[in-house]
FIKOLZA-1660 file (N, C-alpha, C; in steps of 0.1 Angstrom, whole numbers, plus 5000, padded with zeros to 4 digits):
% residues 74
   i   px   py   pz ch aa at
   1 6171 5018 9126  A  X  N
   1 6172 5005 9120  A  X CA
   1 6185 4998 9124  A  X  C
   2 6186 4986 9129  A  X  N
   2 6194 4979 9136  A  X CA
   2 6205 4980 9119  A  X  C
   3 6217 4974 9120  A  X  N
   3 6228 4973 9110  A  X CA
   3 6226 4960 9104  A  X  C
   4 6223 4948 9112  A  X  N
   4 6224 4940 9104  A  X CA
   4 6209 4939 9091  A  X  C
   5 6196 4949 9100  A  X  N
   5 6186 4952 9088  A  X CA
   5 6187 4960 9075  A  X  C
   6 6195 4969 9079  A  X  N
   6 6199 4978 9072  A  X CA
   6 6209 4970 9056  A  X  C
   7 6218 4962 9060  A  X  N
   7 6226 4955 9054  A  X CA
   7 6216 4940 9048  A  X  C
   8 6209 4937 9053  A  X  N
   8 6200 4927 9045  A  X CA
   8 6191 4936 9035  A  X  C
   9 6191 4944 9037  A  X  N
   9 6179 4954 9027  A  X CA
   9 6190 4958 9014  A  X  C
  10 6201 4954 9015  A  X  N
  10 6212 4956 9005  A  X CA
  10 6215 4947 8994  A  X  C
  11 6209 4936 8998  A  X  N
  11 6210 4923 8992  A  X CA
  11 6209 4923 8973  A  X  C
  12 6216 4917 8966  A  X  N
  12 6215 4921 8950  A  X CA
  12 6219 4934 8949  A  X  C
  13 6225 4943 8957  A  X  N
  13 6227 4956 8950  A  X CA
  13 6247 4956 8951  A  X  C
  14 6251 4965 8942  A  X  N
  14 6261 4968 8938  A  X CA
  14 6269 4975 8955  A  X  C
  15 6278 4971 8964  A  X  N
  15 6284 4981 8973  A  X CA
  15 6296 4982 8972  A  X  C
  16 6304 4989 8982  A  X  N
  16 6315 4994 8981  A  X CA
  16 6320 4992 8997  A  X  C
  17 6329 4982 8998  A  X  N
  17 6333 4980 9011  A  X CA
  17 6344 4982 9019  A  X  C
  18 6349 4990 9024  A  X  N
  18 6366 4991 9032  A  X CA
  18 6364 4979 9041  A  X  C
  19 6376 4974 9043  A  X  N
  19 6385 4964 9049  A  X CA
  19 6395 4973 9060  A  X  C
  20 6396 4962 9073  A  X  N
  20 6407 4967 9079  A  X CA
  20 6423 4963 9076  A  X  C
  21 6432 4973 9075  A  X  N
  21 6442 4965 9073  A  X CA
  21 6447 4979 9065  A  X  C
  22 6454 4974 9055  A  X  N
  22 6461 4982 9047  A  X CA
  22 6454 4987 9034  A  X  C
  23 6443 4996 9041  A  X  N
  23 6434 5002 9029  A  X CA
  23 6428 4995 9017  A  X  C
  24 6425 4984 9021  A  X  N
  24 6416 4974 9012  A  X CA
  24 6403 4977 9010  A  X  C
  25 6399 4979 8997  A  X  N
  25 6384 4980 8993  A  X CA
  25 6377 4975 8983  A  X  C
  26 6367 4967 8979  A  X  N
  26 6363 4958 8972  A  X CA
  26 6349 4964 8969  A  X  C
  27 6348 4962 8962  A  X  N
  27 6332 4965 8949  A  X CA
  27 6325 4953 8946  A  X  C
  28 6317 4950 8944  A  X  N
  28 6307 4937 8940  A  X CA
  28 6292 4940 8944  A  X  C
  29 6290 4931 8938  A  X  N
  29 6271 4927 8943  A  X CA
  29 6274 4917 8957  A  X  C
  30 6261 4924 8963  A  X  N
  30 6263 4918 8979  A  X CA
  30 6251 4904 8976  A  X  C
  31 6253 4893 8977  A  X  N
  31 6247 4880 8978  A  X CA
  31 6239 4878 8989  A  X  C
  32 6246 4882 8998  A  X  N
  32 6239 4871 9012  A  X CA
  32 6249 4885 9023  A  X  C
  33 6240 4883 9035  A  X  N
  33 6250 4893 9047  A  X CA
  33 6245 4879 9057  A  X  C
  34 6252 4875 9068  A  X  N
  34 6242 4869 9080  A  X CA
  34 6239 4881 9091  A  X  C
  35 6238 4875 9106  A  X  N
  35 6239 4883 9115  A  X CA
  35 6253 4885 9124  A  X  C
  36 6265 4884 9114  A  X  N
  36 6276 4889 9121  A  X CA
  36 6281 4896 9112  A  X  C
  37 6270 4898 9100  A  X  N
  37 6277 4911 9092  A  X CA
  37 6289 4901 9081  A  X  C
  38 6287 4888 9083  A  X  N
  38 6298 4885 9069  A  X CA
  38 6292 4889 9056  A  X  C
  39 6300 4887 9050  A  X  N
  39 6292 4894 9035  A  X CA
  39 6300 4883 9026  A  X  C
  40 6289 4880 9020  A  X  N
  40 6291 4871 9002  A  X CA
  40 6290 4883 8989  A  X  C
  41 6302 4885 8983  A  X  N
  41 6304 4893 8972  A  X CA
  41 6304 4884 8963  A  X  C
  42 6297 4888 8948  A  X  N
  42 6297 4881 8936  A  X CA
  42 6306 4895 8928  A  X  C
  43 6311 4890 8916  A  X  N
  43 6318 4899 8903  A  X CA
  43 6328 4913 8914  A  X  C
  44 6335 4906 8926  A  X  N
  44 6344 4917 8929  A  X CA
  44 6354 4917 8928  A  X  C
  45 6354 4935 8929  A  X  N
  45 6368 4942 8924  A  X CA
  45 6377 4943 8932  A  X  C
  46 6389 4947 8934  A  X  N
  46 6396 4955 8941  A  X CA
  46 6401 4963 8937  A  X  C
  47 6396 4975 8946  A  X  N
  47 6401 4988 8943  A  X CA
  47 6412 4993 8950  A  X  C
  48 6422 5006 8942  A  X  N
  48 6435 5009 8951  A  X CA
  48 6437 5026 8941  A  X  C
  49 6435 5035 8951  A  X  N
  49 6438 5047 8944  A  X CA
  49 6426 5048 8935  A  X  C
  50 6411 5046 8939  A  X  N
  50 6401 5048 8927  A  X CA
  50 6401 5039 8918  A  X  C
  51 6409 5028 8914  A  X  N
  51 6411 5021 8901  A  X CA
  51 6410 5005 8905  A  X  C
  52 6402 5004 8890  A  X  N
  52 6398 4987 8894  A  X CA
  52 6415 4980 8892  A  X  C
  53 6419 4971 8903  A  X  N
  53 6426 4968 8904  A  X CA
  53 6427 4955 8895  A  X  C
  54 6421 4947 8900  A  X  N
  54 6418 4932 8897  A  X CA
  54 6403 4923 8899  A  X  C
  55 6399 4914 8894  A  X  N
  55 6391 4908 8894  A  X CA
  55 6390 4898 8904  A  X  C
  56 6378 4897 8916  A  X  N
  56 6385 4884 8925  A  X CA
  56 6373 4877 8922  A  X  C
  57 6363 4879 8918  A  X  N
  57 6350 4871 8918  A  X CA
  57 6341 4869 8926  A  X  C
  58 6341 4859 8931  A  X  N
  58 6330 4856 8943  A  X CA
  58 6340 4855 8958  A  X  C
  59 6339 4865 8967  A  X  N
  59 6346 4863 8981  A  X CA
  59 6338 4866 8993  A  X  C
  60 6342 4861 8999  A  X  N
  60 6331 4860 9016  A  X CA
  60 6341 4869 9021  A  X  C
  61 6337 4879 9031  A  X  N
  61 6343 4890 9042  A  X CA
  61 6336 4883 9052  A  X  C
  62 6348 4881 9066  A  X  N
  62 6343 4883 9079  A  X CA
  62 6341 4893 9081  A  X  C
  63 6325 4893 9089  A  X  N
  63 6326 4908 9093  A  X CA
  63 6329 4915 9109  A  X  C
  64 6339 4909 9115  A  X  N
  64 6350 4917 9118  A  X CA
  64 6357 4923 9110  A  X  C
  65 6363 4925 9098  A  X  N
  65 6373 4930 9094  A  X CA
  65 6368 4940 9084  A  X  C
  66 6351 4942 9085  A  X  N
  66 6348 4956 9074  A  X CA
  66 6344 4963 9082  A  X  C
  67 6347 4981 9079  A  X  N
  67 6348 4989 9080  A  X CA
  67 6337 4998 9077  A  X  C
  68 6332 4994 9064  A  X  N
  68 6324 5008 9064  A  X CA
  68 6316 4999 9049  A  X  C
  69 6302 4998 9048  A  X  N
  69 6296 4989 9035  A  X CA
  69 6290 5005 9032  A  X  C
  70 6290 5008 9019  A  X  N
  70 6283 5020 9012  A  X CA
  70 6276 5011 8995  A  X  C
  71 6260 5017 8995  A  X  N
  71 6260 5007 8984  A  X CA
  71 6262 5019 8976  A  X  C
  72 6262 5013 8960  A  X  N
  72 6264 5021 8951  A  X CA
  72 6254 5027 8944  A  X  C
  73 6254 5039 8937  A  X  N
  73 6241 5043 8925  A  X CA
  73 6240 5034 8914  A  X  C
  74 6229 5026 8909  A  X  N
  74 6227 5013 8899  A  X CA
  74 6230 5028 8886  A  X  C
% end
């Protein structure tokens, strides 16, 4: 299964996303992916050390800069 199929089959579910950079990772419901892998997050978190960090809400990821999308157990 190609990635960008794989990641549209994700759509409405809860994931868990690393970022590149300084160990950034974000939690939310995935909205929308296109075909360059950006991602529209609704109700996201940031996590740091396991722990919800902060509330960011709705944020768009280029997807150059993720790393690794894992969805979550509902």
């Amino acid at each position: 299964m190609f990635p960008n199929k794989r990641v549209q089959s994700l759509v409405g579910r809860r994931i868990h996303v690393e970022m590149k950079g300084e160990k950034f990772v974000l939690e939310g419901v995935l909205t929308s992916a296109d075909d360059y892998l950006n991602l529209h997050l609704s109700g996201a978190n940031e996590i740091l050390n396991g722990e919800r960090k902060r509330l960011l809400g709705s944020v768009i990821l280029r997807g150059n800069n993720v790393v690794l999308i894992n969805p979550l157990k509902e």
